[in-house]
C-alpha positions in Angstrom: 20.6 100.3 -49.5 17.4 101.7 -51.7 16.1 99.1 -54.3 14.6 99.6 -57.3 12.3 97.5 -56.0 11.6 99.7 -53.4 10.9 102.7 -55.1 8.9 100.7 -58.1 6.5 99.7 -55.2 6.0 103.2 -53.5 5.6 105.1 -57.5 3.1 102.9 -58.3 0.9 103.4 -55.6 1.4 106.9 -56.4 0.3 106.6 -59.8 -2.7 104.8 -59.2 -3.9 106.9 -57.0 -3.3 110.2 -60.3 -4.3 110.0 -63.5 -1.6 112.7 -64.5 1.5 110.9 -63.6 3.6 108.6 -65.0 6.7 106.3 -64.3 9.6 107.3 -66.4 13.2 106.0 -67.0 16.1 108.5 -65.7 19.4 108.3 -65.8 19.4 107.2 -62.3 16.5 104.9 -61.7 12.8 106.0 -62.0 10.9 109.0 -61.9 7.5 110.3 -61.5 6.7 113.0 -64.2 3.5 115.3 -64.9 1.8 114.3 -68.4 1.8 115.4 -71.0 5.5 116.8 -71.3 5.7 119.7 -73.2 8.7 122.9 -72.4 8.6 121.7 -68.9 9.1 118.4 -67.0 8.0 118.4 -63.8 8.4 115.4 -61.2 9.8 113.7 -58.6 12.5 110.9 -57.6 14.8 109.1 -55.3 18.1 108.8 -55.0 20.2 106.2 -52.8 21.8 107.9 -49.9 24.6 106.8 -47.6 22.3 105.0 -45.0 20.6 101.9 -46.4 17.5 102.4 -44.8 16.7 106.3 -45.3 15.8 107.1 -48.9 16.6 111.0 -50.6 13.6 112.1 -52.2 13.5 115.2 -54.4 11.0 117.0 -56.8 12.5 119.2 -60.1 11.0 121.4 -62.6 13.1 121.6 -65.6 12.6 122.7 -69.4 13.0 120.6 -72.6 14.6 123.0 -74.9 18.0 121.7 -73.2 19.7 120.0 -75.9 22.4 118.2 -73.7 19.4 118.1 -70.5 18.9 115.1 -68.5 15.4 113.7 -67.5 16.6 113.0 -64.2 16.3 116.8 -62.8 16.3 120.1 -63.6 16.9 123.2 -62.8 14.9 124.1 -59.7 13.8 122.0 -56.7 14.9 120.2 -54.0 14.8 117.6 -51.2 11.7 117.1 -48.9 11.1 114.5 -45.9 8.0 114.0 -44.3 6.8 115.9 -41.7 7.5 113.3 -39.3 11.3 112.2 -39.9 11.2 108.8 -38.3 8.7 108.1 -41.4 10.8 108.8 -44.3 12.9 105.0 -43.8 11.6 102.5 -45.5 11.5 100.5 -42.2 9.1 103.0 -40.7 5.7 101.0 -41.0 4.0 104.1 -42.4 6.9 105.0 -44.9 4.5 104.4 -47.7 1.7 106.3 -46.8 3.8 109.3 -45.3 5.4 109.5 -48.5 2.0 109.8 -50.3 0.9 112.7 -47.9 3.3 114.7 -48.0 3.7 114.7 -52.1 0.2 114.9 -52.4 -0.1 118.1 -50.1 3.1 119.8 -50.6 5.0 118.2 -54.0 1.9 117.8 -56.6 0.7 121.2 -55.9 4.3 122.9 -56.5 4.3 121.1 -59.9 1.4 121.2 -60.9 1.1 124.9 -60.6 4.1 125.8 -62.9 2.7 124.7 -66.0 4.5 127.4 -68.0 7.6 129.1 -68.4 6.9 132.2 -66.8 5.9 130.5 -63.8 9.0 128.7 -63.4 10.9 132.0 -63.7 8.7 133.2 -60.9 8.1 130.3 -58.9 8.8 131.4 -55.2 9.7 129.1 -52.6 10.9 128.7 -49.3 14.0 127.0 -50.8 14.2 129.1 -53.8 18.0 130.5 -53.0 19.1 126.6 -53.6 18.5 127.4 -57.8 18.1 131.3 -58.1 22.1 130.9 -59.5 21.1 128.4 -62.0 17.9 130.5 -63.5 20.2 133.4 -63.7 22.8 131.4 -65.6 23.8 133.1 -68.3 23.3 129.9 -70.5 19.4 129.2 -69.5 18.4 132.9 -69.2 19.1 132.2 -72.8 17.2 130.1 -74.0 14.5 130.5 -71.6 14.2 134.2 -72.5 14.7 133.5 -76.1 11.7 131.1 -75.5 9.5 134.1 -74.0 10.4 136.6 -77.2 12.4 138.6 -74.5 15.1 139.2 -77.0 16.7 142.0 -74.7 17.5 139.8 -71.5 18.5 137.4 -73.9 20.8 139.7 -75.8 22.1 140.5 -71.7 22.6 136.6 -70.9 24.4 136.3 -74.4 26.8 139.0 -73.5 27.8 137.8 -70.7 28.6 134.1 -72.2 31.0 136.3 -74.2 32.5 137.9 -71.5 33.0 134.9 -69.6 34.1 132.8 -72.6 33.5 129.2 -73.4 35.7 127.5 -70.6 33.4 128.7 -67.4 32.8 125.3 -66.7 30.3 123.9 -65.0 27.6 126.8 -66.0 28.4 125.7 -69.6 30.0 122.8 -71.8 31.8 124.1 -74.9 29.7 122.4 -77.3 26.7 124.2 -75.0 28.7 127.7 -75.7 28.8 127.3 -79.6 25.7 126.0 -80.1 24.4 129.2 -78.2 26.7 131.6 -79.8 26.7 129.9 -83.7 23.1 129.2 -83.8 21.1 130.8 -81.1 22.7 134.3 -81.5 22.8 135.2 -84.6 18.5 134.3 -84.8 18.0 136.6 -81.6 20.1 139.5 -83.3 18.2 139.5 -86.1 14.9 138.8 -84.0 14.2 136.1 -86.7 11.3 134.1 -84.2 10.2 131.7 -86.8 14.2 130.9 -86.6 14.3 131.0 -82.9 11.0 128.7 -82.4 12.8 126.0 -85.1 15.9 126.1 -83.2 13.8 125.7 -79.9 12.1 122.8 -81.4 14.7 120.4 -82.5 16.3 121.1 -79.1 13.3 120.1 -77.5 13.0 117.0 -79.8 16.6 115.8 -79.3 15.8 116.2 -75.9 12.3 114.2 -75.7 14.2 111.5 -77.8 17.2 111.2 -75.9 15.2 110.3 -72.7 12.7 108.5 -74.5 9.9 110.4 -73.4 8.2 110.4 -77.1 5.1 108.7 -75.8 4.2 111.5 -73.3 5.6 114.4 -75.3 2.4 117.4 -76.2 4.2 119.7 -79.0 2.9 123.1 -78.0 3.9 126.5 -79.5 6.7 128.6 -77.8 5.2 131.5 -76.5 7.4 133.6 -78.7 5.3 132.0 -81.1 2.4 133.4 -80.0 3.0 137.0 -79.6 1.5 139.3 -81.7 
């Protein structure tokens, strides 16, 4: 089985080798995130899988304005091995460095190139059909619209929660359908941004304070916020 041990030995060589990444706590063991954090967390983990010796790795680009969001993922990414297969078990005796190589070519450029929140609504990638559904969730086309000042998709994605009511579960919690319908709403209606952006923030706050990411959180303006 997959120690922490493990995977606390192969991040930090990672780290040391990038001044931009750090070793967080998720719910499910550690994570390498991007720094600063800001609307978007970008990074990478592993996951146990049913074979002791061969590891699950995965990389996910999420956003923070998610007020019941994990650290742990988020809403795009997925899996990756190394190119040679036999390397991606930890027995392998160039797991390690394999590892490295293939998130320094192929994981580090993904995420460090979605830096904002239009590019993670048009990040394209080979494996892009495993997340398309949950970007065009009604619930984050929300929010993530809302974020952009594109008050007409979001008044579409808000339409649709309606229609679909607040027991289509697992898009949605219910507590995830009122907050969106009682607070987010009514500020989009009215086009009220200074409203939206507030609302925005203390999502993004109870968010960054939930995972204890407050030492690596950048406050940044909303784009909304910047618009003219």
């Amino acid at each position: 089985m997959t120690t922490k041990k493990q995977i606390r030995g192969l991040f930090q060589a990672i780290v040391e080798r990038h001044p931009d990444l750090t070793i967080i706590k998720a719910e499910y063991g550690d994570k390498i995130v991007l720094c600063p954090i800001n609307h978007l967390i970008r990074g990478f983990y592993i996951l146990r899988s049913a074979y002791a010796d061969y590891p699950d790795h995965f990389w996910s680009i999420g956003y923070t304005f998610y007020p019941r969001g994990s650290a742990q993922g988020g809403i795009c990414g997925t899996n990756f091995v190394t190119p040679n297969i036999k390397e991606i078990y930890w027995s392998h005796p160039r797991h390690q460095e394999a590892v490295i190589e293939v998130v320094e070519a192929e994981i580090l450029p993904i995420l460090r190139s979605v830096d904002a929140i239009e590019k993670l609504l048009s990040l394209h990638h080979p494996m892009e059909e495993r997340w398309n559904a949950w970007l065009n969730s009604p619930l984050h086309k929300l929010r993530l619209h809302a974020a952009l000042g594109d008050f007409r998709t979001a008044a579409e994605a808000i339409m649709e929660m309606k229609a679909k009511g607040p027991h289509y579960l697992p898009a949605w919690s219910e507590e995830s359908f009122k907050e969106s319908i009682e607070q987010l709403w009514p500020l989009i209606e009215a086009e009220d941004r200074a409203g939206i952006a507030a609302l925005l923030r203390q999502w993004e706050e109870e968010f960054i304070i939930r995972n204890g990411l407050e030492a690596i959180y950048e406050r940044t303006p909303f784009p909304l916020e910047l618009q003219p």
